[in-house]
C-alpha positions as CSV (number, residue, x, y, z in Angstrom):
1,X,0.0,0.0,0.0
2,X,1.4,3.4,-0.9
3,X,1.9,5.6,1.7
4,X,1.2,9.8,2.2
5,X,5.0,10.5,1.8
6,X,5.1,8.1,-1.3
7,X,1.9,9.4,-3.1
8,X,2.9,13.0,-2.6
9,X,5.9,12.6,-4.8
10,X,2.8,12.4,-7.7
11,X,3.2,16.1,-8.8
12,X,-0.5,16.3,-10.5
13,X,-2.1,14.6,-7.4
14,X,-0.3,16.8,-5.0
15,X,-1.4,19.9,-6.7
16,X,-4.9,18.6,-7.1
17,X,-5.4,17.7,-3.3
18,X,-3.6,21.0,-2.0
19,X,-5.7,23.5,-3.9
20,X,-9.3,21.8,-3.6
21,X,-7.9,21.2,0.4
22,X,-7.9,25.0,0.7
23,X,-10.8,25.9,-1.7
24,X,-13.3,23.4,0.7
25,X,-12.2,24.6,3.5
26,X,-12.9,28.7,2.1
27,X,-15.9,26.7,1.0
28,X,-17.2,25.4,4.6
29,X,-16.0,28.8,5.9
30,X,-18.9,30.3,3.6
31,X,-21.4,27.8,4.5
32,X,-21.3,28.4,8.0
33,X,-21.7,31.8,7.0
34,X,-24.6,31.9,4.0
35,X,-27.7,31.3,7.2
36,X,-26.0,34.2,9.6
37,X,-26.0,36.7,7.1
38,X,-29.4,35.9,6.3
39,X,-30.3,35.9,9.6
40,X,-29.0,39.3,9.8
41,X,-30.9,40.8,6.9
42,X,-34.2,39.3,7.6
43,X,-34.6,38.3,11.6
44,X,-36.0,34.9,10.0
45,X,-34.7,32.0,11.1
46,X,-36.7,30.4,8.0
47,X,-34.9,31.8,5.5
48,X,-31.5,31.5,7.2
49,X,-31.8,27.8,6.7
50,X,-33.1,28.6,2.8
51,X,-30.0,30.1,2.3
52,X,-27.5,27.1,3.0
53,X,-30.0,24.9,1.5
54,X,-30.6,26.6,-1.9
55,X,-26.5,26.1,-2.2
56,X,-27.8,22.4,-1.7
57,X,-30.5,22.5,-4.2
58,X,-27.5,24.5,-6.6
59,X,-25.6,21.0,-5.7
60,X,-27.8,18.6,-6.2
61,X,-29.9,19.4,-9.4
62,X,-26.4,20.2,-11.1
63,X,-24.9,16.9,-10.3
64,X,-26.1,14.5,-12.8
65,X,-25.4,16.9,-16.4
66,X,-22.4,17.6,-14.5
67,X,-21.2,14.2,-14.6
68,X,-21.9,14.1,-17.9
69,X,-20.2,16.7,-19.0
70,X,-17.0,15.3,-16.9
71,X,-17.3,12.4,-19.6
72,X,-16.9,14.9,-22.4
73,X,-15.3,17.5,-21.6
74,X,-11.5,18.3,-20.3
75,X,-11.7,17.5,-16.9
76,X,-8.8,20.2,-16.4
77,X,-10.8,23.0,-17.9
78,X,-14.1,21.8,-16.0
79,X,-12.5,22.7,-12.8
80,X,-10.9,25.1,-13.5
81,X,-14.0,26.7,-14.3
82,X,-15.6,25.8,-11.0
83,X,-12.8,27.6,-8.9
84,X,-13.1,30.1,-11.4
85,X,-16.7,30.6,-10.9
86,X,-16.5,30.1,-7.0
87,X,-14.0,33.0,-7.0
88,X,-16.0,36.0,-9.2
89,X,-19.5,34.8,-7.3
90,X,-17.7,35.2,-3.7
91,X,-16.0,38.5,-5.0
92,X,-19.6,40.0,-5.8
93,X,-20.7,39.4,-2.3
94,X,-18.0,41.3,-1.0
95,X,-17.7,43.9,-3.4
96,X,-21.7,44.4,-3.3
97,X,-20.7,44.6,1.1
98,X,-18.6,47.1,0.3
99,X,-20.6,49.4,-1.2
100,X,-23.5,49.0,1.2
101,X,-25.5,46.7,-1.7
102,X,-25.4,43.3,-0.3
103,X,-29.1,41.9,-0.8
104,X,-30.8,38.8,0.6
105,X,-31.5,37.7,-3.6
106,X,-27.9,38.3,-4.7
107,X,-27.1,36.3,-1.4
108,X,-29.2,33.4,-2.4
109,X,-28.4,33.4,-6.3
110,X,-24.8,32.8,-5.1
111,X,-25.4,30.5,-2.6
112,X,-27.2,28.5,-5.6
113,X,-24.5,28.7,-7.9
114,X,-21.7,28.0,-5.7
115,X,-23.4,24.5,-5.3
116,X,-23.9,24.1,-8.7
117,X,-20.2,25.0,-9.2
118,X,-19.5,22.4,-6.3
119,X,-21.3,19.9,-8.5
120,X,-19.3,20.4,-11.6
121,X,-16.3,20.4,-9.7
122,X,-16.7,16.7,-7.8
123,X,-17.1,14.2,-10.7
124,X,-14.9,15.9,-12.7
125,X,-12.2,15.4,-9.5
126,X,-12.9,11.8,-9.2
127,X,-12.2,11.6,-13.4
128,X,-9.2,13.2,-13.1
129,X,-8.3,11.5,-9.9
130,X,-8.4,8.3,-11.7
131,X,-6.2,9.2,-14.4
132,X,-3.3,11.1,-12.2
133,X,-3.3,8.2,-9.4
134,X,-2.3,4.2,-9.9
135,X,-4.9,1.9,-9.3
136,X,-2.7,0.8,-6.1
137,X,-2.2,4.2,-4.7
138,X,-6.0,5.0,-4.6
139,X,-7.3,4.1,-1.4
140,X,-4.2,6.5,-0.2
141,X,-5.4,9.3,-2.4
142,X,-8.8,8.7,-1.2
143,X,-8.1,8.6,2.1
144,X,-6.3,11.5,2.2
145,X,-9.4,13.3,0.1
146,X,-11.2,12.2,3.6
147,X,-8.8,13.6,5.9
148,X,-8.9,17.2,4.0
149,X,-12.9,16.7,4.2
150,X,-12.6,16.3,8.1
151,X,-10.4,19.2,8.5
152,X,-12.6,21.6,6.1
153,X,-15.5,20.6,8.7
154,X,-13.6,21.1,11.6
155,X,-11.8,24.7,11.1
156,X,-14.1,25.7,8.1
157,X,-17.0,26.6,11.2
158,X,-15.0,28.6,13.9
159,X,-12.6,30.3,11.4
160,X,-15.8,31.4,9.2
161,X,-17.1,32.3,12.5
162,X,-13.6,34.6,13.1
163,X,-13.2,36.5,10.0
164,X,-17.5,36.8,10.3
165,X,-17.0,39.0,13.7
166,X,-14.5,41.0,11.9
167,X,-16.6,42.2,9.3
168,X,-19.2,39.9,7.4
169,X,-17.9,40.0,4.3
170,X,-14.4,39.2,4.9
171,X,-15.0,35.2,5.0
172,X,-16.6,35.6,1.4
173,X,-13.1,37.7,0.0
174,X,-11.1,34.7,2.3
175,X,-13.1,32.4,0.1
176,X,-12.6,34.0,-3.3
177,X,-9.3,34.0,-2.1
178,X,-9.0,30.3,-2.0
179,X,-10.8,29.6,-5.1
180,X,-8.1,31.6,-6.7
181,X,-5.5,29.8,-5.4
182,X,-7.5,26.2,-6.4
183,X,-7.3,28.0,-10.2
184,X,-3.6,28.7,-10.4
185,X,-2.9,25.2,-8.9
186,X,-5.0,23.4,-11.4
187,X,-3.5,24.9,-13.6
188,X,-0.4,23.6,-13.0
189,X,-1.7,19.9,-13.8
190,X,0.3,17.8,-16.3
191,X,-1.3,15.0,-17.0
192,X,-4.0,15.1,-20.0
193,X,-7.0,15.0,-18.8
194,X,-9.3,15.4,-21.6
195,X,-12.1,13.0,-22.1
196,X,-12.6,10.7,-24.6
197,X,-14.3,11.6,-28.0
198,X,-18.2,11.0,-28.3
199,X,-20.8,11.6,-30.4
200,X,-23.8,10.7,-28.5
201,X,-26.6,12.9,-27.3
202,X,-26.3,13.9,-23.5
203,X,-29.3,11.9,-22.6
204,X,-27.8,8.8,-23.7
205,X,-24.8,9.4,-22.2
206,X,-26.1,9.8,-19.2
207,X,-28.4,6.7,-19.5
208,X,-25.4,4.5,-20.3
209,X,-24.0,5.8,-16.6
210,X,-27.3,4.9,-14.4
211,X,-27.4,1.3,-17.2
212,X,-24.1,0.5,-15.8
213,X,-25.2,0.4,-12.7
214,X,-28.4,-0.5,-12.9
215,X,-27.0,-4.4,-14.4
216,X,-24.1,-4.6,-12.0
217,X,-25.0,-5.7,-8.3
218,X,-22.4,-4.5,-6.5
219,X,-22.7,-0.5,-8.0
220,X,-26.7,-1.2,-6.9
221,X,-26.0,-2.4,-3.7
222,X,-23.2,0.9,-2.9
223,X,-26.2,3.3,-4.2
224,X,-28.8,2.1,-1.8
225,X,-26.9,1.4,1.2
226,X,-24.6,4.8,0.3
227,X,-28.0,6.3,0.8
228,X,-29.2,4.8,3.6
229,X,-26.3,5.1,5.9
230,X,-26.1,9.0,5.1
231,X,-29.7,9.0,6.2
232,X,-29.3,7.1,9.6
233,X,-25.7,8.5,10.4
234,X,-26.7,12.1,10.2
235,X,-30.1,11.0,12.5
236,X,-27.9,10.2,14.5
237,X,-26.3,13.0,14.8
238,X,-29.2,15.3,15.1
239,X,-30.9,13.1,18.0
240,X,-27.2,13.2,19.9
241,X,-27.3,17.1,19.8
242,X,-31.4,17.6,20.4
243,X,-30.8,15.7,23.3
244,X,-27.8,17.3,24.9
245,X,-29.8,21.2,23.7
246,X,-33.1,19.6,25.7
247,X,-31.1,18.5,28.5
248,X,-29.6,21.9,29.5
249,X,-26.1,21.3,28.3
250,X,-24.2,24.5,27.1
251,X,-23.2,25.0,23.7
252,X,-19.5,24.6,24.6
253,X,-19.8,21.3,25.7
254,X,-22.1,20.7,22.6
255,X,-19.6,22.4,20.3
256,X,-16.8,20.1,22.2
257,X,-18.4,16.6,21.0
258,X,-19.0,18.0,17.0
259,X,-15.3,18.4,17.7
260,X,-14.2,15.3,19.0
261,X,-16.0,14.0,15.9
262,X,-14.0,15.8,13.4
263,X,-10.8,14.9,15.6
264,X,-11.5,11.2,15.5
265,X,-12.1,11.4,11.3
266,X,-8.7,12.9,10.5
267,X,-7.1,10.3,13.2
268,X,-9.2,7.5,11.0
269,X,-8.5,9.2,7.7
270,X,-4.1,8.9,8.3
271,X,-4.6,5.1,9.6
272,X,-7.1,3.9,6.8
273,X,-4.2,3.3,4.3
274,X,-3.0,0.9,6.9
275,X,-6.2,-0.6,7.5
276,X,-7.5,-1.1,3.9
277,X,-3.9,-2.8,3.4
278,X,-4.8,-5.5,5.9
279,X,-8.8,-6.7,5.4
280,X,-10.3,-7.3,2.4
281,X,-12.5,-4.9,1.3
282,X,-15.9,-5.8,1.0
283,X,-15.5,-7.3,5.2
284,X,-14.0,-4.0,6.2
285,X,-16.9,-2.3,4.3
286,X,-19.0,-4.6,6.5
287,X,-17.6,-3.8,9.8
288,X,-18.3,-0.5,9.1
289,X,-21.5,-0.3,8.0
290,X,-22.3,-1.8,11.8
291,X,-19.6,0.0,13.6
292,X,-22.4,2.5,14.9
293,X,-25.0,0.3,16.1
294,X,-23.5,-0.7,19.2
295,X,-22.2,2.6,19.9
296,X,-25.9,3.8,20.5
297,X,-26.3,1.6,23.7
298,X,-24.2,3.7,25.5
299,X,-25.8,6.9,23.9
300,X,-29.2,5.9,25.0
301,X,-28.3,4.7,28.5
302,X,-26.0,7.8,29.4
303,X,-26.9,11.0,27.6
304,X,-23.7,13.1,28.8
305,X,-21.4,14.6,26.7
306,X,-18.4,12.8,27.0
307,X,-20.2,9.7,26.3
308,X,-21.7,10.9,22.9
309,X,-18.4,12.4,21.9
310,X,-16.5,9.1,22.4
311,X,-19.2,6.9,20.3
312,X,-19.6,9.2,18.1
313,X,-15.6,9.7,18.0
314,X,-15.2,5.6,17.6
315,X,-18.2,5.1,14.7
316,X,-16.5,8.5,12.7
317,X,-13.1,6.6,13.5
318,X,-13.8,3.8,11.2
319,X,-15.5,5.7,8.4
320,X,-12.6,7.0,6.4
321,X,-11.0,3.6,5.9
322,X,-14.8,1.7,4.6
323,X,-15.2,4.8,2.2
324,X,-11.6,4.9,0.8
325,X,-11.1,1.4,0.9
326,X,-14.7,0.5,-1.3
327,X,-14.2,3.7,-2.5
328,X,-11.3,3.2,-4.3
329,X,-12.4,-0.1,-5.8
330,X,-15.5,1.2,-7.2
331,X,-13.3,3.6,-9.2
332,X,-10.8,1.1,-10.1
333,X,-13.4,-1.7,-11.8
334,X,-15.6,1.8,-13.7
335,X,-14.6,2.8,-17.1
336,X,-12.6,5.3,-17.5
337,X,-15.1,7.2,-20.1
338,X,-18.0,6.7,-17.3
339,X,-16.1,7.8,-14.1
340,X,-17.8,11.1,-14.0
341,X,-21.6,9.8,-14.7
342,X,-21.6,6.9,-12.5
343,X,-19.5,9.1,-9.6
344,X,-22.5,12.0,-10.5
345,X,-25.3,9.6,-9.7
346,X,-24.0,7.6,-6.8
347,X,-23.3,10.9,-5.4
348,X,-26.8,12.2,-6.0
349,X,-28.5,9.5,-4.5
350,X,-26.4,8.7,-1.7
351,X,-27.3,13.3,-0.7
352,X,-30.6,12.8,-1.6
353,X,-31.7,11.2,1.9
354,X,-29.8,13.9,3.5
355,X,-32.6,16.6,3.7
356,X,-34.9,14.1,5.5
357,X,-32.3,13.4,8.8
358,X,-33.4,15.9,10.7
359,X,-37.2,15.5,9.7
360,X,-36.5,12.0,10.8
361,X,-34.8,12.7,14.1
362,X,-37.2,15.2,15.5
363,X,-39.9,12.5,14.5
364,X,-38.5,10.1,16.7
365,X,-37.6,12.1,19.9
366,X,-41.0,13.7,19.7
367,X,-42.6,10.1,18.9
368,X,-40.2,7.6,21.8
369,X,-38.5,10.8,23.8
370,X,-34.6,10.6,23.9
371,X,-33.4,6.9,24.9
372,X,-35.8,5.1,23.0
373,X,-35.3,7.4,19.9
374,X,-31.6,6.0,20.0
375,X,-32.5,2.6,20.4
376,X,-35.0,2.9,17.4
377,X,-32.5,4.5,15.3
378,X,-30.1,2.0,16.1
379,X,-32.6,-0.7,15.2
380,X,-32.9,1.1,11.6
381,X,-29.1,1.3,11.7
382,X,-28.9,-2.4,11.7
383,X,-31.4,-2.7,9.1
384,X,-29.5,-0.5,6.7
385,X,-25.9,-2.4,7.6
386,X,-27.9,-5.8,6.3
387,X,-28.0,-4.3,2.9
388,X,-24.0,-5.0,2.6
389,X,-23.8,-7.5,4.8
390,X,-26.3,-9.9,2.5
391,X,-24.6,-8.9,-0.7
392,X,-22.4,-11.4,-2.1
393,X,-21.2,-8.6,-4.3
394,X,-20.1,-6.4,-2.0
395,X,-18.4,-9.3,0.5
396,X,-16.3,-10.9,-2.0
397,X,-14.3,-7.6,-2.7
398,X,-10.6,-9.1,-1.7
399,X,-7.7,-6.6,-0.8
400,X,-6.3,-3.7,-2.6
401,X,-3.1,-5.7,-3.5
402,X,-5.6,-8.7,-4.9
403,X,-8.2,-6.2,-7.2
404,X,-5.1,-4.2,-8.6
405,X,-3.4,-7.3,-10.1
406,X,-6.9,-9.0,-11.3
407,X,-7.4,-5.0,-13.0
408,X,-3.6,-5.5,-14.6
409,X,-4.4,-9.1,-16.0
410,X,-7.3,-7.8,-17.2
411,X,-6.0,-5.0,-19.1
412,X,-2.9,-7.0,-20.4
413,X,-5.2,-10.1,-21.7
């Protein structure tokens, strides 16, 4: 298994991870800002929470022509226009700041088409990531994609939070700032990343991504369970904070176990290569599809703090490793002229679930009350970890070392 010092010798990948590393983190910087700035225009709490999800909405109806176009187009170019497109929108908001112009709609049409931008950016990433990276040194690259993911979450809040008590505007011109940087580094990419020549209408094209995986069991299996875990996990979280809010607890110790979270993700995302190395995929994927349902006992017995932030800490633990390590070998056994459609869909579906976690938590702890809202989330918890654990097609995925040489027979027969 490649290791971070060995895989940042790849020039194209290093320049790649460092630029989208800092443009995600301007990026969670902004989010955490888009619903106070509302806030402070309107007094409505409603449309606060419009604003960070029409950036959603931007994401999510973009994602399936973008993954199209990632197919077509030069991955390269595609990106580049993202960052540059991230970089002018976040410039308007603080140049329309400055000049005492900043309106809720301007704030909103950006919002929505930095998530579109978001959308063009992510399967053109995975594309280019296949082309730049070996087969072997994926679940490496990927994890380290997870670690910078846990790190944008984890500074992206209080730093946006910072720069937002200086003056509101200056975490926008931070961002536009990064998105800058994520241009001139992309730039720098060597490796030709143009996609291969088609003639096909995009509707077809994009039929011929959800075909492949519609007829291969193992890419349906990934979408629904992908989709389901996101769904429960995030429950989880909600219920875990509701609970600690209803019981009294400050927001410093509540801030304190969203921490401990993001600690125990990076910690998880520098071990997975090490991991991934030594279980075969499709068990490790197993493990941690149930690595949170035990972890809710203790949750629902002991609502405390310090308890939630260590299960929480141990499931989150685990999670880089099962998405890098199954990650990596879903990319590694796609075409390379489908990467961007099939990475666009399994990515819309798996985000699709997300807006109905909270709807589903404050169902349940207004339906049970807190401990046996746990207990019943764990109980769907389980029910979603069956979906890998009964697929044949998602158990028999061997090691990294073993899928990598099967891929190199299979190119050289």
């Amino acid at each position: 298994m490649t290791s971070f010092r060995t895989l940042a010798r790849n020039h194209d990948f290093t320049v790649l991870w460092i630029g989208q590393t800092i443009s995600e983190l301007g990026s969670r910087m902004s989010m955490f800002v888009f619903p106070l700035l509302a806030f402070q225009l309107t007094g409505s709490a409603l449309i606060a929470a419009a604003a960070e999800s029409s950036h959603l909405v931007g994401l999510a109806v973009t994602l399936l022509p973008a993954g199209v176009l990632a197919d077509r187009v030069d991955r390269r170019l595609l990106m580049r226009f993202a960052s540059a497109s991230g970089a002018l929108l976040y410039a308007s908001l603080v140049l329309a700041a400055l000049v005492g112009e900043l309106t809720l709609v301007h704030l909103f049409i950006v919002a929505f088409l930095t998530g579109a931008g978001v959308a063009v950016f992510a399967p053109a990433e995975i594309s280019a990531l296949r082309t730049v990276v070996r087969s072997e040194d994926l679940p490496t690259a990927l994890s380290q994609n997870q670690a910078r993911q846990h790190v944008a979450a984890l500074l992206g809040g209080p730093v946006g939070g910072l720069l937002y008590g200086v003056t509101r505007w200056l975490p926008f011109a931070a961002d536009a700032v990064t998105f800058t940087i994520s241009w001139v580094l992309l730039g720098r990419i060597r490796t030709d990343l143009s996609a291969s020549p088609t003639h096909k209408h995009p509707r077809e094209d994009l039929l011929a991504g959800l075909t492949f995986i519609r007829q291969r069991p193992f890419f349906r299996v990934l979408m629904v369970w992908a989709a389901g875990a996101n769904l429960m996990v995030n429950a989880v979280f909600f219920v875990a904070v509701l609970r600690l809010i209803d019981s009294g607890v400050d927001p410093v110790h509540i801030g304190l176990v969203e921490t401990a979270a993001g600690v125990a993700g990076i910690a998880g995302a520098i071990v997975a290569p090490w991991i991934i190395d030594r279980f075969r995929t499709g068990r490790l994927t197993v493990v941690v599809a149930w690595s949170f349902v035990p972890l809710l006992i203790p949750m629902a017995l002991w609502n405390h703090p310090a308890v939630v932030a260590a299960a929480l800490g141990v499931g989150v633990f685990l999670n880089p490793a099962g998405n890098a390590g199954i990650g990596a070998y879903r990319i590694a056994v796609t075409p390379a002229d489908l990467q961007g459609r099939v990475q666009s869909a399994m990515q819309f579906v798996s985000m699709s679930t997300l807006p109905l976690a909270p709807l589903l938590a404050g169902v349940a702890l207004t339906g049970f009350g807190g401990a046996p809202a746990v207990l019943a989330l764990g109980a769907l918890t389980a029910a979603v970890a069956l979906i890998p654990t009964l697929s044949s097609s998602v158990r028999s995925v061997p090691r990294p070392a073993e899928w990598v040489r099967e891929e190199q027979v299979a190119v050289s027969v």
